[in-house]
C-alpha positions as CSV (number, residue, x, y, z in Angstrom):
1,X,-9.3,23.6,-37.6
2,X,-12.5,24.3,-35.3
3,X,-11.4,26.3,-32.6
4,X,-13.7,27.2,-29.2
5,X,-14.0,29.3,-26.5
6,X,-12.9,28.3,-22.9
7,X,-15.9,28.0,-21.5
8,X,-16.5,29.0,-17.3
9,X,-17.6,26.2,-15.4
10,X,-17.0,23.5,-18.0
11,X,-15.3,19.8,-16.9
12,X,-12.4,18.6,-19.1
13,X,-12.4,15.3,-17.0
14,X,-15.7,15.1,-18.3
15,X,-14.9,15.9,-22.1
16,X,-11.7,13.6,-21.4
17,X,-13.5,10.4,-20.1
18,X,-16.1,11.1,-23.1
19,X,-13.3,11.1,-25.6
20,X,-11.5,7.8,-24.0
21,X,-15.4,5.9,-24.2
22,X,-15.7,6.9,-28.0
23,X,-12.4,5.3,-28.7
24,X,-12.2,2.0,-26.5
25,X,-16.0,1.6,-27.7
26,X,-15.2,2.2,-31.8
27,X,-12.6,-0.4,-33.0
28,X,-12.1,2.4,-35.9
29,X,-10.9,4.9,-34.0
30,X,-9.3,3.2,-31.5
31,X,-6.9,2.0,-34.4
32,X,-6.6,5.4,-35.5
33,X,-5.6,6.3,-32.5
34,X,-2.8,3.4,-32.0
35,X,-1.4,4.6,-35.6
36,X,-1.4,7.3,-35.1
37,X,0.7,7.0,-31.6
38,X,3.1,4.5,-33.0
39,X,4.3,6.6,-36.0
40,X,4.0,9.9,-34.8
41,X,3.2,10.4,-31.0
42,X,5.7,7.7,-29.5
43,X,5.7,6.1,-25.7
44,X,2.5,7.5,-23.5
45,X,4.4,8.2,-21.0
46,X,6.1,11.3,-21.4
47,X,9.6,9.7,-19.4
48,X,9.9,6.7,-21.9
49,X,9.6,9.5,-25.0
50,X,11.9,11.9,-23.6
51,X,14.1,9.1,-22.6
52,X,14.2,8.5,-27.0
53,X,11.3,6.0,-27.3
54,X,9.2,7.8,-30.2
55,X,9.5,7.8,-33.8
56,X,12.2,9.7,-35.5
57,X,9.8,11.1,-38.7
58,X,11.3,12.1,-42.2
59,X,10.6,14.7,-44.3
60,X,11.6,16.8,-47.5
61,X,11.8,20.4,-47.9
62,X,11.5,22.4,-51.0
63,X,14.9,22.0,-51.5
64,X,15.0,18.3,-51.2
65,X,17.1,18.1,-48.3
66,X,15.7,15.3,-45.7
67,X,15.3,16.5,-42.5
68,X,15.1,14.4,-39.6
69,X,12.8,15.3,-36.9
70,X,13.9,13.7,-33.9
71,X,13.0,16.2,-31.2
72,X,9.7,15.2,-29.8
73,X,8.9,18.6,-28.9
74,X,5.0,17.9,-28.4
75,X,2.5,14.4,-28.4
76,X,-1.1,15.5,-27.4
77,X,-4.8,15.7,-27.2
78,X,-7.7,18.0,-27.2
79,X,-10.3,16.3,-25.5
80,X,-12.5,19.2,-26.9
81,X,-11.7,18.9,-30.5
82,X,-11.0,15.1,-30.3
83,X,-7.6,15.7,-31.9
84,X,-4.1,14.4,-31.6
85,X,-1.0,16.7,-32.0
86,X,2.6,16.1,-32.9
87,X,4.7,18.9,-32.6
88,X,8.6,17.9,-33.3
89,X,12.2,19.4,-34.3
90,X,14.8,18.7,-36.7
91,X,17.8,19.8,-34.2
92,X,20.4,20.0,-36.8
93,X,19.1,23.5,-38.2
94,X,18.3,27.1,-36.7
95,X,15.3,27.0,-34.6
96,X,14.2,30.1,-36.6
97,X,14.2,27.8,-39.8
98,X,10.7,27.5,-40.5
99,X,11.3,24.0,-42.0
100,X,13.2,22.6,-39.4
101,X,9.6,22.2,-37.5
102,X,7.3,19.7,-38.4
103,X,3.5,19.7,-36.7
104,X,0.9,17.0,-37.5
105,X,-3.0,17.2,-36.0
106,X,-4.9,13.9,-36.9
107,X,-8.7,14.0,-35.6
108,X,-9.7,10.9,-34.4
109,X,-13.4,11.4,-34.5
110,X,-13.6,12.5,-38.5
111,X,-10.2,11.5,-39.6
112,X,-8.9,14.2,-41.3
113,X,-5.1,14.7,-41.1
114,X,-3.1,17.4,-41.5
115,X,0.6,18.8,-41.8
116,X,0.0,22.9,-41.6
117,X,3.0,24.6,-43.0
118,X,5.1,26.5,-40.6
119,X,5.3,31.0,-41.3
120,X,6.6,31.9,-38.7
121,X,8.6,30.6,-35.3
122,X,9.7,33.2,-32.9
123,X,11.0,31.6,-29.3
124,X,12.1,34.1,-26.6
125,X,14.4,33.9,-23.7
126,X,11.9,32.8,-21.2
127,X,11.2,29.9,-24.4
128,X,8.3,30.7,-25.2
129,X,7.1,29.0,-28.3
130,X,5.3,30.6,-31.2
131,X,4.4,28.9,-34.4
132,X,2.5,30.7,-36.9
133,X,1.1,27.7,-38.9
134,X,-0.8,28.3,-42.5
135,X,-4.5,28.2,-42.3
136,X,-6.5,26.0,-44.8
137,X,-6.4,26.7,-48.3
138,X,-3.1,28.4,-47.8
139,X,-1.2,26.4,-50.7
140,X,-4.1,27.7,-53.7
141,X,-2.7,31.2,-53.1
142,X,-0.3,32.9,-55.2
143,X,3.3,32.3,-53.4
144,X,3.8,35.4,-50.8
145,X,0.1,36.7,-51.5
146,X,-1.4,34.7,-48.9
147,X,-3.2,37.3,-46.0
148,X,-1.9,35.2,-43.2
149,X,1.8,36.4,-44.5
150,X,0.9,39.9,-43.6
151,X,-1.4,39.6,-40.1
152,X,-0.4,41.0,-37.0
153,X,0.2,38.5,-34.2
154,X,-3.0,38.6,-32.5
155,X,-4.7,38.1,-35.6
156,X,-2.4,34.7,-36.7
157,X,-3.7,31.2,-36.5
158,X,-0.7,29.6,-33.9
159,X,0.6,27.3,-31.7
160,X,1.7,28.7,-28.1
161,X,3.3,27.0,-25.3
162,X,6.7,27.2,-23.0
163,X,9.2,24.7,-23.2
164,X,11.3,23.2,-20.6
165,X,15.5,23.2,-21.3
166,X,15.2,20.0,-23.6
167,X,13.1,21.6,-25.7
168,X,9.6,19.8,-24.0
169,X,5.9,21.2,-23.9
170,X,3.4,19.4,-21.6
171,X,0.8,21.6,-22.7
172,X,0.0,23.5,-25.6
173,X,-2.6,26.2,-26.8
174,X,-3.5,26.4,-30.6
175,X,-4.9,29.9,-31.3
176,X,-6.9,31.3,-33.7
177,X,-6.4,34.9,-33.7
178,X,-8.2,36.1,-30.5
179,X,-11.6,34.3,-31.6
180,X,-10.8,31.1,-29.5
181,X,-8.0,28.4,-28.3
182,X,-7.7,24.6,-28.0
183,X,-6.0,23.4,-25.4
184,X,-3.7,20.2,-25.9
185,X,-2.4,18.5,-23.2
186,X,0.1,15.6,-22.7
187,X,-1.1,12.1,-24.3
188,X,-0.1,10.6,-20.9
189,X,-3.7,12.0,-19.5
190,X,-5.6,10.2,-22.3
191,X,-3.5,7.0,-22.9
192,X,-4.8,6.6,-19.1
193,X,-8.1,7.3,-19.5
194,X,-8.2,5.0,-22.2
195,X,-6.4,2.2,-19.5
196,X,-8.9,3.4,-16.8
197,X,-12.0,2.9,-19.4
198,X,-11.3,-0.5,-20.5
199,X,-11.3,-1.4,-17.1
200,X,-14.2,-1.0,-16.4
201,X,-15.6,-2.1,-19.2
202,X,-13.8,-5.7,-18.2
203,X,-15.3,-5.3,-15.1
204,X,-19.1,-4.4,-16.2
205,X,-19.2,-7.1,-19.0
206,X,-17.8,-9.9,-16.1
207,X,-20.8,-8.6,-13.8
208,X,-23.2,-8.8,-16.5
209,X,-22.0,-12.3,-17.3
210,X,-22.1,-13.2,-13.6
211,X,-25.9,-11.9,-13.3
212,X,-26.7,-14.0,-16.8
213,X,-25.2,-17.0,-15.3
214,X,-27.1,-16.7,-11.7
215,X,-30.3,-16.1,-13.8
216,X,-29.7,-19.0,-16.2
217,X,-29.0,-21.3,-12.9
218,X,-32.4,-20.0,-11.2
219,X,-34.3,-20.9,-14.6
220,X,-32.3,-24.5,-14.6
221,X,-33.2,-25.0,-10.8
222,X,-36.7,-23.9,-11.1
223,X,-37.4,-25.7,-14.0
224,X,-35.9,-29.3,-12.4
225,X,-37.9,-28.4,-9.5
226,X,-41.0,-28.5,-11.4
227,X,-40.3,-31.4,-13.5
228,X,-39.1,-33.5,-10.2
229,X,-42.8,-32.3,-8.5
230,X,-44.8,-33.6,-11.3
């Protein structure tokens, strides 16, 4: 995962908008985007997916015990990184139970996918989420030889956020060590921007059919005019 720095000065309404355009103008990824929010994300608005409309994923541990992750913990963007994230809970097992988490990023831009094993979850009293995820190329390491096992917390690629009592996060930084941070925010924001978008594309493509038909008219009434004078 490419990670940045926050930079001073910068406009994520701007980065936001410019992510909504690339999708409502590329069928591809707009379809991406749709799949992507029907089997993992659930309802755009954060009410109707709190309120149970979402999907309920499955999945096998290493001990081939389904778990059933029906806590939609997190659905999100990065406008910067062009991502989605899905961040959920199997709420049957011990929140410390690194398998009872499940966290999906799908880019919608280049369309790489990924499930990032969970290392490490540690959520304190104020709950305070921490998710030390594997970083690429984790699984073609000797089992327990990995670096990542042994880093200090500053230095661990992670997912950072504070949950309300139901176990929600509206807003979510993924951390690379202290080298940089995405910032995720709700889907809500995007799914509108995406609304807001459309919009106006309806709008500019019925103006620009209203100026071809004036134009064609004026051609029509000039060229009668001129046939009616001669």
């Amino acid at each position: 995962m490419k990670m940045v720095q926050y930079k001073l000065g910068s406009c994520p309404e701007a980065d936001l908008y410019s992510l909504a355009e690339q999708l409502v103008d590329d069928p591809v990824k707009m379809q991406v985007y749709d799949t992507t929010k029907w089997n993992l994300l659930g309802h755009a608005d954060s009410n109707e997916r709190f309120a149970g409309h979402h999907p309920w994923p499955k999945r096998h541990d290493v001990y081939g015990n389904e778990r059933v992750f029906s806590v939609p913990v997190f659905s999100g963007y990065s406008a910067e990184t062009g991502s989605l994230l899905a961040v959920r809970k199997d709420p049957w097992t011990d929140p410390s139970d690194t398998t009872s988490w499940l966290v999906v990023e799908q880019n919608l831009l280049n369309g790489r996918y990924v499930e990032p094993r969970i290392l490490r979850v540690n959520i304190d009293a104020a709950r305070r989420l921490w998710l030390q995820v594997a970083p690429r190329g984790y699984s073609n390491w000797p089992s327990g030889k990995h670096p990542a096992l042994f880093a200090p917390p500053r230095d661990q690629l992670r997912i950072e956020g504070r949950m309300d009592k139901k176990w929600h996060l509206y807003e979510l930084e993924y951390r690379d060590g202290c080298d940089g941070a995405v910032y995720y925010e709700d889907i809500e924001a995007l799914e509108s921007m995406i609304v807001a978008v459309q919009q106006m594309r309806e709008i500019e493509y019925s103006d620009s059919f209203e100026r071809t038909h004036r134009t064609a008219v004026q051609q029509a009434m000039g060229i009668r005019s001129i046939a009616l004078a001669a």
